[in-house]
C-alpha positions as CSV (number, residue, x, y, z in Angstrom):
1,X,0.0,0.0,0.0
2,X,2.8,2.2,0.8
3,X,4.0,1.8,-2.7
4,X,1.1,2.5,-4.0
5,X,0.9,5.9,-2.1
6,X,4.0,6.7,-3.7
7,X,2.6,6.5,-6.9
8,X,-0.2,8.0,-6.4
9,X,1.4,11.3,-5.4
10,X,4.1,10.8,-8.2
11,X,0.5,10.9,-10.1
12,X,-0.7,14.3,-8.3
13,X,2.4,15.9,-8.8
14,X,2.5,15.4,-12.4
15,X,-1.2,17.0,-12.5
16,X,0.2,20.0,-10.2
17,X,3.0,20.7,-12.4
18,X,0.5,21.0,-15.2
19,X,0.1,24.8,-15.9
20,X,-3.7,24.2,-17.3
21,X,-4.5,22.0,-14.5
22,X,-3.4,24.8,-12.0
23,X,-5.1,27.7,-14.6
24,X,-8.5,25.7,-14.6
25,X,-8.4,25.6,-10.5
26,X,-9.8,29.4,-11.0
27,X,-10.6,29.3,-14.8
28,X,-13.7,26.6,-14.2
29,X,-15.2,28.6,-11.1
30,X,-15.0,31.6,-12.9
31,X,-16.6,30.2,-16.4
32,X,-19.3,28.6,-13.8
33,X,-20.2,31.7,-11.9
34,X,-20.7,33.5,-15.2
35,X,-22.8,30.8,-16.5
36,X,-25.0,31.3,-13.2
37,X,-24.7,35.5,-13.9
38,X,-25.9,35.1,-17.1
39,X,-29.0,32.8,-15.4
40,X,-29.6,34.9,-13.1
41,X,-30.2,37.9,-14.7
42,X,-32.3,35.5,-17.0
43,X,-35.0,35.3,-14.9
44,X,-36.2,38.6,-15.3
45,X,-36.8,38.5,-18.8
46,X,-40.3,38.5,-20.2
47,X,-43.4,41.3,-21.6
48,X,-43.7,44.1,-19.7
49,X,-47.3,44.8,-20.4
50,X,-50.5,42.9,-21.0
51,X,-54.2,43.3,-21.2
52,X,-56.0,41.0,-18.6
53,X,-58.9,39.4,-18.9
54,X,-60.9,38.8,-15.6
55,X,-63.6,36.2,-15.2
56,X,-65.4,36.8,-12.6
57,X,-68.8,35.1,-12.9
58,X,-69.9,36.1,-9.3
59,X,-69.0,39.6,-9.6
60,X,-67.0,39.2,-6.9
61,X,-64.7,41.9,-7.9
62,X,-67.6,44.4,-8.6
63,X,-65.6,44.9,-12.3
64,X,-62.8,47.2,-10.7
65,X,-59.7,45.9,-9.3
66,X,-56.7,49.0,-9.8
67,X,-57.4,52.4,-7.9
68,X,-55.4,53.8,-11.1
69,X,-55.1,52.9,-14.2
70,X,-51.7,51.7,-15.6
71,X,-50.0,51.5,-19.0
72,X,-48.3,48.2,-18.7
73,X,-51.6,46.5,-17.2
74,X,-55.2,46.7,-18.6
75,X,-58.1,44.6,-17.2
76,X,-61.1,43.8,-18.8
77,X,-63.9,42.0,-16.9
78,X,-66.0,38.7,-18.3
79,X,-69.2,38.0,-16.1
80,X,-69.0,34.3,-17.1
81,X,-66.7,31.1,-17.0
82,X,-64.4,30.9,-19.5
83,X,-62.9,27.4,-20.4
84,X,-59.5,26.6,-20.4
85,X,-59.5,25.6,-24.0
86,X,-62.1,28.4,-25.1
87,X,-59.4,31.2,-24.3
88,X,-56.6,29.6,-25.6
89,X,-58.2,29.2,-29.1
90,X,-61.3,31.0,-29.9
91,X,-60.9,33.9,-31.6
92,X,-62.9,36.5,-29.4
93,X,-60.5,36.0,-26.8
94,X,-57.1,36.4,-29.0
95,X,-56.5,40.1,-27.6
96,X,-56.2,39.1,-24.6
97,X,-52.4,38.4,-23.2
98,X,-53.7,36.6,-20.0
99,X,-56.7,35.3,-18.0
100,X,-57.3,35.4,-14.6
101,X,-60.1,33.1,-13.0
102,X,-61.9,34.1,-10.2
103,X,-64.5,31.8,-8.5
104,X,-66.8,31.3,-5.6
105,X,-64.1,29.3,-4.1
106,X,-61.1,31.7,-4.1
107,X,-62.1,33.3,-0.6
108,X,-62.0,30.1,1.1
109,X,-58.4,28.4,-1.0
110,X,-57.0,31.8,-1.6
111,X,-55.6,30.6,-5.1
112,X,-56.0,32.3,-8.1
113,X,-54.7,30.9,-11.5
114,X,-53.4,33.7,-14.0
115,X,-52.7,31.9,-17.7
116,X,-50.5,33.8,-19.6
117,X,-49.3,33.5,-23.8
118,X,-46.1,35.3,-23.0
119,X,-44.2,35.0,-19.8
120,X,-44.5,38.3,-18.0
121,X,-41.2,39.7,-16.2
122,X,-40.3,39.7,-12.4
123,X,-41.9,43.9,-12.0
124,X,-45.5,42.9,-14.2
125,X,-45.6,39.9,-12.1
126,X,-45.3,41.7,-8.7
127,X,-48.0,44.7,-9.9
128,X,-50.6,41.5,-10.7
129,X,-50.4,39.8,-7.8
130,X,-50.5,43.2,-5.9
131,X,-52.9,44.4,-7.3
132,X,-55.4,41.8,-7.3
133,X,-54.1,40.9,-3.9
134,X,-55.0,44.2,-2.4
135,X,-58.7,43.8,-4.4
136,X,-59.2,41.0,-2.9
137,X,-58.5,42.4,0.7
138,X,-61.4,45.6,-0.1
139,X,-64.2,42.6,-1.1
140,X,-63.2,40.8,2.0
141,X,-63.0,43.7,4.6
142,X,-66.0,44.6,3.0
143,X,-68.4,41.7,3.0
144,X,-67.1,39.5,6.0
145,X,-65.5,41.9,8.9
146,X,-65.5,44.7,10.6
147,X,-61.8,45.2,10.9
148,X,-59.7,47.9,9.7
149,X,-57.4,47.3,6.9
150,X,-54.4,47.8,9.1
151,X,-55.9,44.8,11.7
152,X,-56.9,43.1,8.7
153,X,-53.4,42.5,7.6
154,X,-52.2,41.1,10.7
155,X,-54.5,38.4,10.6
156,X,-55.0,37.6,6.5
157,X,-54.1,34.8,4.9
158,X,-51.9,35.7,1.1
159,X,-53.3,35.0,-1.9
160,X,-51.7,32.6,-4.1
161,X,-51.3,33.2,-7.6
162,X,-50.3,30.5,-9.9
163,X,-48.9,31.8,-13.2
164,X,-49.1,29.1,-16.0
165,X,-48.3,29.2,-19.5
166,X,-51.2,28.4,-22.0
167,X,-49.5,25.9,-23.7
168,X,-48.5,24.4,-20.4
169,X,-51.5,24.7,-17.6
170,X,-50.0,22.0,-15.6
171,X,-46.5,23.4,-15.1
172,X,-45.4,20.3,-16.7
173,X,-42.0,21.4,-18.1
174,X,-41.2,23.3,-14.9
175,X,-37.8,21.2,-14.9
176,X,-35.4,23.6,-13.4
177,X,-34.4,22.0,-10.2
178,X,-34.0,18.3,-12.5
179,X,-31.5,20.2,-14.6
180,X,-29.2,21.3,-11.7
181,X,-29.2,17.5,-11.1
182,X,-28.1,16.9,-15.4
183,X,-25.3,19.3,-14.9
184,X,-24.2,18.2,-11.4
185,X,-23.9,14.7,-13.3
186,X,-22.3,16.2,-16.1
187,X,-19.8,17.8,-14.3
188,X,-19.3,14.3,-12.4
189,X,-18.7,12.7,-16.4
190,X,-16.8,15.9,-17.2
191,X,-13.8,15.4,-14.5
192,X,-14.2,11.5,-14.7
193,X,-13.6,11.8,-18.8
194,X,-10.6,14.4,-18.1
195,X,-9.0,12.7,-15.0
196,X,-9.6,9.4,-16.2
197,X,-8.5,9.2,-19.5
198,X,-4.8,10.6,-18.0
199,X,-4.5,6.9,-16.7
200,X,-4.7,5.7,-19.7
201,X,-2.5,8.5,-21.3
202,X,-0.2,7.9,-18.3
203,X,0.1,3.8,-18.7
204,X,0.8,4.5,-22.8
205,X,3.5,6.9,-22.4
206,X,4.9,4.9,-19.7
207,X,5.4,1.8,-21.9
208,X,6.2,3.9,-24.9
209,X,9.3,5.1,-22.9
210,X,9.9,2.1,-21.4
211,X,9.6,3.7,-17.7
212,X,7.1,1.4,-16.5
213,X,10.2,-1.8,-17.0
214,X,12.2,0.5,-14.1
215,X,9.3,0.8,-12.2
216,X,8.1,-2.3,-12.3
217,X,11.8,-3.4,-10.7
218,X,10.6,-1.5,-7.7
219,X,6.5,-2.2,-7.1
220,X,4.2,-4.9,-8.1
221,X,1.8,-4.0,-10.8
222,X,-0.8,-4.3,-8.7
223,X,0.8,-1.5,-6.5
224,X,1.3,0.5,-10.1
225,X,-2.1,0.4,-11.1
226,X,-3.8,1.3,-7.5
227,X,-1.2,3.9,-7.6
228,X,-2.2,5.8,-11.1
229,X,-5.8,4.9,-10.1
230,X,-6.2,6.8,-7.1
231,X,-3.8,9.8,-8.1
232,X,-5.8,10.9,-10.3
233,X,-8.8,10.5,-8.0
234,X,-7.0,12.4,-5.7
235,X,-6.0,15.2,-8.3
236,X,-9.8,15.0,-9.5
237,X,-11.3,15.6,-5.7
238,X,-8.7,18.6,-5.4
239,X,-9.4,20.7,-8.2
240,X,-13.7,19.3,-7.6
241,X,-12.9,20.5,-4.1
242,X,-11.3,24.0,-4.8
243,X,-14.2,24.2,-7.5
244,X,-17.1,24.1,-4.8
245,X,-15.6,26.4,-2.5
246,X,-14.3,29.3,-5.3
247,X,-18.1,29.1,-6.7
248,X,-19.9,28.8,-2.6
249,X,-18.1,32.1,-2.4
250,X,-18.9,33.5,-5.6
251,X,-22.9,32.5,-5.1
252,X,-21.9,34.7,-1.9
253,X,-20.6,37.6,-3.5
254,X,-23.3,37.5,-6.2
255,X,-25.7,37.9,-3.7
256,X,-24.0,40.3,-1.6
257,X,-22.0,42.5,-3.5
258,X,-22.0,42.2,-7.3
259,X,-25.9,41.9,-7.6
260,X,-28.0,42.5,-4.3
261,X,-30.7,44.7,-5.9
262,X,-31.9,41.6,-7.7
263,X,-32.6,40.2,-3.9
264,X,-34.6,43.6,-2.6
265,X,-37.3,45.2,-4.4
266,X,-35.7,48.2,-4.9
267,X,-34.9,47.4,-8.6
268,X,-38.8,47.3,-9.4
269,X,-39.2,50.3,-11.2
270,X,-43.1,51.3,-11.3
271,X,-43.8,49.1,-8.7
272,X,-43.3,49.8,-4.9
273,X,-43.5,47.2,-2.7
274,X,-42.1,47.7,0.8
275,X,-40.4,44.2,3.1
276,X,-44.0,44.8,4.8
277,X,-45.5,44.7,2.0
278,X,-44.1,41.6,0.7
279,X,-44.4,39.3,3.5
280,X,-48.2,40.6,3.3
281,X,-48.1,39.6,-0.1
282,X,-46.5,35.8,1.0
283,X,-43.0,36.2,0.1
284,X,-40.3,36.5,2.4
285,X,-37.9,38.1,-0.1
286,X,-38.2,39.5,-3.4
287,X,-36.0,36.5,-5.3
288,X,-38.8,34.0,-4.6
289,X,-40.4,35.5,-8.0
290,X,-37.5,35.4,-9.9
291,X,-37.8,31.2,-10.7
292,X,-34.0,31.3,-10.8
293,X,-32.9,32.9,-8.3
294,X,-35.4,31.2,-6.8
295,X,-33.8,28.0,-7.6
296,X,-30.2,28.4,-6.9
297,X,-30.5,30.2,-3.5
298,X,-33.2,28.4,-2.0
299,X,-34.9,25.9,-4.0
300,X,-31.4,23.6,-3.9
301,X,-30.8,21.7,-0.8
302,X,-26.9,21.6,-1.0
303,X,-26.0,20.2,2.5
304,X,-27.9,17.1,0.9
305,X,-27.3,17.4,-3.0
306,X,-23.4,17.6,-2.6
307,X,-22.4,14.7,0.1
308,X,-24.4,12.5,-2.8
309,X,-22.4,13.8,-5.1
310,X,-19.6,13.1,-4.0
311,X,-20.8,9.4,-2.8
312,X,-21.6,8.9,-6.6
313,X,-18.5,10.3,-7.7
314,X,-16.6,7.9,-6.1
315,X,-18.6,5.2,-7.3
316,X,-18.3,6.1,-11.1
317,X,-15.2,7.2,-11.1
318,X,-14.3,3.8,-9.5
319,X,-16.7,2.1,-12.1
320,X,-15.1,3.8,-15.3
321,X,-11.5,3.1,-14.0
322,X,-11.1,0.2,-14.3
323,X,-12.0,0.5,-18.3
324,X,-9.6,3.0,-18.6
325,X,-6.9,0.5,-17.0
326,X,-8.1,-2.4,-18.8
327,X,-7.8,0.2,-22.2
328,X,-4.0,1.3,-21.5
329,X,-2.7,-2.0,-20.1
330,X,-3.9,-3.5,-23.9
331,X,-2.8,-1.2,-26.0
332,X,0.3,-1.7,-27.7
333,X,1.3,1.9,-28.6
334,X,-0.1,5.3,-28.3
335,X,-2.3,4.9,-31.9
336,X,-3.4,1.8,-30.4
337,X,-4.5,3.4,-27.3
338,X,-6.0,6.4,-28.9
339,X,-8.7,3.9,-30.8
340,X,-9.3,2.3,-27.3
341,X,-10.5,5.5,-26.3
342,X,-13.4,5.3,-28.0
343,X,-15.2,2.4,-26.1
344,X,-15.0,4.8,-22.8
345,X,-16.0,7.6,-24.8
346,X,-19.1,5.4,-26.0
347,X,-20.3,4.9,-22.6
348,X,-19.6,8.4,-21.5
349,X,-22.1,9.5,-24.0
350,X,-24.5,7.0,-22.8
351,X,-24.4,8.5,-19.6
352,X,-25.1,11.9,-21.2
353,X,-28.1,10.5,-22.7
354,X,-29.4,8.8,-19.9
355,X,-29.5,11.8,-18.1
356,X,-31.5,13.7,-20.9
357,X,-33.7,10.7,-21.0
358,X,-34.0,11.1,-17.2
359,X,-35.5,14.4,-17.9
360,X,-37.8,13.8,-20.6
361,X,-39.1,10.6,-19.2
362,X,-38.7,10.3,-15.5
363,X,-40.8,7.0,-15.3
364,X,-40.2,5.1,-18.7
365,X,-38.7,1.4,-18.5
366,X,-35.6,2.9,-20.0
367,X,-35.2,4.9,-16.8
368,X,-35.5,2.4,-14.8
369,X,-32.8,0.4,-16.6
370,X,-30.4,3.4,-16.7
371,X,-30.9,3.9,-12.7
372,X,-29.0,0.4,-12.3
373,X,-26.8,0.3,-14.7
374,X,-23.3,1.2,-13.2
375,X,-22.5,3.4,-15.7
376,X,-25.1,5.1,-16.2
377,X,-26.2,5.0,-12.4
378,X,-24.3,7.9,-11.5
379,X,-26.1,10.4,-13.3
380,X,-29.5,9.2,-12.8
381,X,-29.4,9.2,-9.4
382,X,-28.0,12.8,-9.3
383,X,-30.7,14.1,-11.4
384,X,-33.5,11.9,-8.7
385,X,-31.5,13.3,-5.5
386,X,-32.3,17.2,-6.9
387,X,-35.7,16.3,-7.3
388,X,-36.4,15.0,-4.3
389,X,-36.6,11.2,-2.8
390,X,-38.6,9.1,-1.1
391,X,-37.1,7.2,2.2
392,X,-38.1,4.2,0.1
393,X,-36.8,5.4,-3.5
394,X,-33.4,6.6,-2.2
395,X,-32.4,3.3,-0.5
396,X,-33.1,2.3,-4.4
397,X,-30.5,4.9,-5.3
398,X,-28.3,3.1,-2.8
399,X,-28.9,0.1,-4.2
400,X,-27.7,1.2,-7.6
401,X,-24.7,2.9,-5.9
402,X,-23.7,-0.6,-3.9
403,X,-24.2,-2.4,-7.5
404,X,-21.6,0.1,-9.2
405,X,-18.6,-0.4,-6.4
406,X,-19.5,-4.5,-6.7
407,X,-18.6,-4.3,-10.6
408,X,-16.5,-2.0,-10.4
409,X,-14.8,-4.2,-7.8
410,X,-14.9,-7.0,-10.1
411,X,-14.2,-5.3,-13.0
412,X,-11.1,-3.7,-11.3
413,X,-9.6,-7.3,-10.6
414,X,-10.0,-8.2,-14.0
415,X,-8.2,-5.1,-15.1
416,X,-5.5,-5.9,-12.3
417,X,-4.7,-9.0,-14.2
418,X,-4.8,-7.4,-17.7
419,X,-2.4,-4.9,-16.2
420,X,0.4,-7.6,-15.0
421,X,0.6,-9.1,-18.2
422,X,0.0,-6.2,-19.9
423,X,2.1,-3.4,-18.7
424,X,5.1,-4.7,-20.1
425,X,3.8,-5.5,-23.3
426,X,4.7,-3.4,-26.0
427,X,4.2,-3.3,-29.9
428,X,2.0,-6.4,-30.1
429,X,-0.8,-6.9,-31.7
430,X,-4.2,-6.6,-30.3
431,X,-6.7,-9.7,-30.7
432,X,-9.4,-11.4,-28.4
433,X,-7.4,-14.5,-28.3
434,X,-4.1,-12.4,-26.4
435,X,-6.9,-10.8,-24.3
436,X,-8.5,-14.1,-23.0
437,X,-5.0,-15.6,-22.6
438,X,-4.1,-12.5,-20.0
439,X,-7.8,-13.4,-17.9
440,X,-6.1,-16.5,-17.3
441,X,-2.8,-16.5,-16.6
């Protein structure tokens, strides 16, 4: 084992005395946090007017909602019930950007649905659910107490307005927080793909050069291969490390010094909304309308998402190296182990796909395959830990995970005995036979 250490930091210091591997310790952070910039500031994008269509069978609202009248919001009132499909298609209702449904149950749910054709941005979002908000408080005030607006308040429940898309009433490709859990799993395939294929790199030049004969005077090959194996791990859960910490800090900074107004309601122009005003409204802070902000500061449970990730990491790194020892020990040369390459880089793709089939269809049979499969495990499982888990789904998801370090396990003996007889093989010629006779000796 000792020997193996050796190696192993032989390994990490040939990563360290990479200049792009020391560049990309900052580099990646930085090219992250401008990703999440550029998402950010995203979220508030949208029309920033729209005529409104209110139907309000019950005359609840008395057809008047705004004390003034406003250039980015118009209302018009229907005393009728509108279907669903009838104002997405007819054509008397085509002039109309959203639709707002108010029935004899909204006092008693307090939930509103507003369906809109175009998304509107963060400030047209706040006026509509102010203003109807604050109607809603006059009818109530009005009709069932004898409270003051101020006592009121203190005792009112919010009003919950649900904004939908027309072409999407059920929120069905809502998928934000499932695609943290793709690029979490693509960042896993991303430094197992980089990291990984360096053993194979390594083990190629190594018998190209004829080092590994010296070595291989000093250390069993066993020792050699555990050694390259878990340097690069190591070198991999530094620069992962350094990664997490550079962009906790920069989510820090984002939010407290580069862009705070997007976190207060300050930067609402035309609409002001006071901190009283909001928790009145429901919200704590003003990010919980902006869907991405939303979802990177609060929506993401990190102190669960990123133990799992690393627990899976480990797993599909260990899964994927023994391939990429089994593919250097065989080669014969560096063209040889170039072609080689592209079994790995098959499955990695897999893995990418499984992922975006995750998304698209979170309960098909192919799924369920890809959840168990130990290469494709990794990723799935990321993508089902964002979500969310059941006590009874994630001991699944731990099932999965046990399944990848058993095969890998195996899979790592078999490349340990490929590696002996391989390592020191140089210039042959590749054929199932010479692979079959190295299983066995």
């Amino acid at each position: 084992m000792r020997n193996s250490l050796l190696i192993a930091f032989r390994e990490l210091k040939e990563r360290w005395d990479n200049r792009s591997f020391r560049a990309m310790l900052f580099l990646g952070p930085l090219l992250i946090l401008s990703l999440i910039y550029l998402v950010l500031e995203s979220g508030n994008q949208g029309v920033t007017s729209m005529k409104v269509l209110i139907a309000d069978p019950t005359n609840l609202f008395e057809n008047k909602i705004a004390s003034r009248p406003s250039e980015s919001v118009t209302y018009f009132f229907y005393d009728d019930y509108i279907e669903f499909e009838s104002f997405k298609n007819s054509p008397k209702f085509k002039e109309f950007d959203a639709l707002i449904e108010l029935n004899e149950k909204v006092l008693i749910n307090k939930k509103v649905f507003l369906f809109h054709r175009q998304e509107p941005n963060l400030q047209l979002k706040m006026k509509l659910k102010f203003e109807v908000e604050r109607r809603m408080e006059e009818v109530m005030i009005e009709q069932f107490t004898t409270l003051g607006v101020d006592d009121f308040r203190k005792i009112k429940q919010p009003l919950n307005i649900d904004f939908r898309n027309v072409d999407d009433p059920y929120n069905q490709a809502d998928q934000g927080i499932a695609w943290v859990g793709y690029s979490l799993g693509y960042l896993m395939i991303f430094f197992i793909a980089i990291f990984g294929t360096n053993i194979t790199k390594s083990i190629n030049r190594e018998k190209t050069n004829r080092i590994s004969e010296v070595i291989l005077a000093s250390v069993k090959a066993r020792e050699l291969m555990l050694g390259k194996i878990f340097g690069n791990l190591i070198a991999s859960f530094l620069q992962l490390f350094i990664w997490l910490l550079l962009v906790g800090i920069g989510l820090w900074l984002l939010q407290a010094v580069i862009i705070p107004e997007l976190f207060t309601p300050e930067h609402l122009t035309g609409v002001q909304v006071s901190d009283q005003q909001l928790k009145e409204l429901g919200m704590q802070t003003i990010s919980q309308e902006n869907n991405n902000l939303d979802l990177i500061y609060h929506r993401i449970n990190y102190l669960w998402v990123i133990p799992n990730f690393i627990l899976f990491f480990l797993g599909t790194y260990w899964i994927f190296a023994s391939f990429f020892t089994i593919m250097g020990a065989m080669s014969g040369d560096e063209s040889d182990g170039q072609q080689f390459l592209i079994p790995i880089w098959i499955l990695l793709t897999l893995t990418i796909f499984a992922g975006y089939n995750t998304l698209s269809y979170p309960e098909s049979g192919l799924t369920q395959f890809f959840s168990f499969f130990p290469w494709t495990s990794g990723m799935v499982s990321m993508i089902k830990i964002t979500v969310g888990v059941t006590v009874t789904e994630y001991l699944g998801i731990l099932f999965a995970w046990l399944i990848q370090v058993l095969v890998g396990t195996i899979f790592m003996l078999l490349a340990a005995r490929i590696f002996k007889h391989g390592i020191l093989s140089y210039s042959h010629r590749f054929s199932v036979k010479l692979f079959f006779d190295w299983l066995k000796k």
